[in-house]
C-alpha positions in Angstrom: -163.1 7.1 -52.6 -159.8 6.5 -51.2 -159.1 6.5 -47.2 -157.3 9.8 -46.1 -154.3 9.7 -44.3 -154.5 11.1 -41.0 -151.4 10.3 -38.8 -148.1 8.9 -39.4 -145.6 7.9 -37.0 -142.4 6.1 -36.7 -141.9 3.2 -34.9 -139.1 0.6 -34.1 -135.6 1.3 -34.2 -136.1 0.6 -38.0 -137.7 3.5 -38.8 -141.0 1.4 -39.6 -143.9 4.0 -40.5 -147.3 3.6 -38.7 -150.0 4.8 -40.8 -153.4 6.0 -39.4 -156.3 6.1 -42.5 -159.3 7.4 -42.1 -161.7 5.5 -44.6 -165.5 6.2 -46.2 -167.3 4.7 -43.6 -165.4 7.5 -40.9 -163.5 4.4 -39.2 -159.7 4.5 -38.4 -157.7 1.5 -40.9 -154.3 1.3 -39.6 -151.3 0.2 -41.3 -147.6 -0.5 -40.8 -144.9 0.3 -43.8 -141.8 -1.2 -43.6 -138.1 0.1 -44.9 -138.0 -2.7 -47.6 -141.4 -2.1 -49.2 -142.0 0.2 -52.2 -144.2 3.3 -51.8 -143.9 4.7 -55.0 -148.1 4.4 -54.9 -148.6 5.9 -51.7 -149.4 9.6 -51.5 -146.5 12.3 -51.1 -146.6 12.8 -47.6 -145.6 9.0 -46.8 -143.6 8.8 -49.7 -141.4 12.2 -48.3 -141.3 11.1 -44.5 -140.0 7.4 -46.4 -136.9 9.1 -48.1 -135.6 11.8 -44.9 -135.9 8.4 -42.8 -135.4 5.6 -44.7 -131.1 5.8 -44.9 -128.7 3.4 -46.8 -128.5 2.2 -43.2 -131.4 1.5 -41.9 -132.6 -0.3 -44.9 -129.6 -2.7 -44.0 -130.3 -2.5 -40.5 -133.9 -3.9 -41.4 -132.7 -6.3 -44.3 -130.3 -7.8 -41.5 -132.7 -7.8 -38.6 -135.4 -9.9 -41.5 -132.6 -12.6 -42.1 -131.8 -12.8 -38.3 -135.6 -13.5 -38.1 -135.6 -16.1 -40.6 -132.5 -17.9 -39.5 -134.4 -18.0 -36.0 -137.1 -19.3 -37.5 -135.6 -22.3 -39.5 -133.5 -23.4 -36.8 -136.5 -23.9 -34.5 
């Protein structure tokens, strides 16, 4: 059996979505969704709060803020 979602919430300035789960076992499983990932398989809820949030812009702003990160990275 699949875990059912239970919360979602939005975090960051980049709009990332904070998923809360509740699996088989009754436990929480908590997950983080980023603007950049796909979630075409995820169910419709997350896939709806995705597309009102997840502008033209803030998929830049997070594609930017990623290559900042790796830059950062490599220099060091």
């Amino acid at each position: 059996m699949a875990n059912i979602l239970d919360k979602i919430e939005v975090v960051t300035k980049h709009k990332n979505l904070q998923i809360r789960e509740i699996t088989d076992s009754g436990r929480y499983h908590r997950r983080v969704i980023s603007p950049d990932e796909d979630v075409s398989s995820e169910v419709q809820e997350i896939q709806d709060k995705a597309e009102e949030l997840w502008t033209d812009e803030v998929k830049e702003a997070w594609a930017t803020f990623q290559a900042e990160q790796k830059a950062e990275m490599e220099a060091e």
